[in-house]
N, C-alpha and C positions, 0 to 999 in steps of 0.2 A: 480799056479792058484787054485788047489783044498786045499790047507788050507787057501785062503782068501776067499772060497765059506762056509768052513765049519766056519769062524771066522762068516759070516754075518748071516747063521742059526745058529750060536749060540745066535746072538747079538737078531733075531728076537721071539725066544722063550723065552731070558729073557723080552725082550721088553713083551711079553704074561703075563708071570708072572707077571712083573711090576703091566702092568693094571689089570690085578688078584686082585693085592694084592690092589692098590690102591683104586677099587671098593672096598674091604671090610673093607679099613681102613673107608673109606667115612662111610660106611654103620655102622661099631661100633658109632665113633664117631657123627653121628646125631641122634641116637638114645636116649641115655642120652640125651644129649640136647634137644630133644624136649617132652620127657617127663617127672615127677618127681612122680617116684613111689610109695615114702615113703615118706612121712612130718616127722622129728623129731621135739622132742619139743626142747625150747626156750633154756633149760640147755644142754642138749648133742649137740646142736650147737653151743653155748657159751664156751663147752668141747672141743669142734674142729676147737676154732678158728673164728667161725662166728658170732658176734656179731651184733647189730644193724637192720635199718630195709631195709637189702638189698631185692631188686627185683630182678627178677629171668633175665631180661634184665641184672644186672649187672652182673652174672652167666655167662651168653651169653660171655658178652666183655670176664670176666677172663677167658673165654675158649680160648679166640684167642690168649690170652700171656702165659697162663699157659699149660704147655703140659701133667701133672699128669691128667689122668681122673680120678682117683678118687678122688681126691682132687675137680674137676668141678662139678662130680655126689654128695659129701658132699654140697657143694655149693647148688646147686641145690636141695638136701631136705630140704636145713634151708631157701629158699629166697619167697616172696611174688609174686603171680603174677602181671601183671602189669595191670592197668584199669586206668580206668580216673578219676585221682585223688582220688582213693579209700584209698591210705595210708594216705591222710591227713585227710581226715574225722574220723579214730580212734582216740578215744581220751580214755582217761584212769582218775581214781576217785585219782589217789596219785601214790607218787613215792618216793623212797628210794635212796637218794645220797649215794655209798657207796665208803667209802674212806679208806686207810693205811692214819691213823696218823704220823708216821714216817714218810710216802711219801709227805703228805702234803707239805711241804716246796721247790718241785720239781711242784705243780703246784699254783703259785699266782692265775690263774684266777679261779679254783673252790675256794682258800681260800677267796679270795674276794667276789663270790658267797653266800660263807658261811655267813661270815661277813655280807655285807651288801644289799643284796638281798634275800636272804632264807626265813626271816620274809614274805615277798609279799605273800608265796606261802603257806599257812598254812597246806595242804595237804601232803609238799615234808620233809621227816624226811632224818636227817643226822644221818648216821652206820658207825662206825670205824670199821674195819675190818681189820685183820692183813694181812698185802702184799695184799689187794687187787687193783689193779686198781682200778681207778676214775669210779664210772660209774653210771646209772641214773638204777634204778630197775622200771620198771613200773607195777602199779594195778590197778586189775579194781576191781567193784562193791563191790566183798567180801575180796579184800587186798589180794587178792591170784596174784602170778607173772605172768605177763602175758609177757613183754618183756625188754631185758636188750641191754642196749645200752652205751656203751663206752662213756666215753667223758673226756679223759685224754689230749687230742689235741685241745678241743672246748677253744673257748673264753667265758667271762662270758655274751657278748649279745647274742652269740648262743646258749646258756643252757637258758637264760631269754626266746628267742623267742621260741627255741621248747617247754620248758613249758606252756608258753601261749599258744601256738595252739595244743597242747596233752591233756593240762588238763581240764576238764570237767569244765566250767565257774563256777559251784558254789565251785570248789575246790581253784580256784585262786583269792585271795583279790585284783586285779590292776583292 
């Protein structure tokens, strides 16, 4: 009898501990999450992986699958907040394709882009660039970088459509 009293005081003060500890896992991890204390810029997010123009909602989801918080808290100083429809109203003066010629031939639909759609967009210059990924450089007013956005997976209607609704209507001849 007295070691199945002393198994249940035991079992109750880790039960204590538990929710201890459980309260302060809570308490870490909403914190990150609902603040974003540092904004990096566009390059040292694109240096760690985050490219494009993620919301801070999608921050949110990769928290629930990803378990590294720092990886969530990087997330979280490179993503936009979210507003109603505020991401589609930026629009940008020109944009920089920037491709590995070697690679080219692993994606048809930017070389098809290149070929026979690029001309529409007088604004959008093609950069060879060694081993780089496919990816869209976007500028604004002074051609200085404003955001870089992957598109080694896009089709060439979805590099046509986001150009039309990113680029400044006098930058695109359609």
């Amino acid at each position: 009898m007295v070691s199945f009293s002393r198994f249940r005081e035991r079992e109750r003060e880790r039960g204590r501990e538990m929710g201890s500890l459980l309260v302060y896992a809570i308490v870490l991890l909403a914190i990150p999450l609902g603040s974003r204390a540092e904004q990096l810029s566009s390059k040292e997010c694109e240096s760690l992986g985050f490219t494009g123009l993620a919301l801070c909602s999608d921050c949110n989801t990769f928290a629930e699958y990803v378990k590294n918080q720092e990886l969530v808290s990087d997330c979280l100083k490179c993503c936009s907040e979210d507003s109603d429809g505020s991401m589609s109203k930026i629009t940008y003066s020109g944009a920089v394709l920037e491709v590995c010629m070697r690679k080219l031939v692993f994606y048809p639909e930017i070389v098809g882009f290149i070929e026979e759609e690029k001309e529409k967009f007088p604004s959008v210059k093609v950069q060879y660039a060694f081993n780089s990924p496919p990816k869209l450089i976007m500028l604004d007013d002074d051609g200085q970088h404003k955001e870089t956005i992957r598109v080694d997976n896009w089709k060439r209607e979805h590099i046509l459509q986001f150009l039309r609704e990113k680029l400044k209507p006098t930058s695109a001849a359609i």
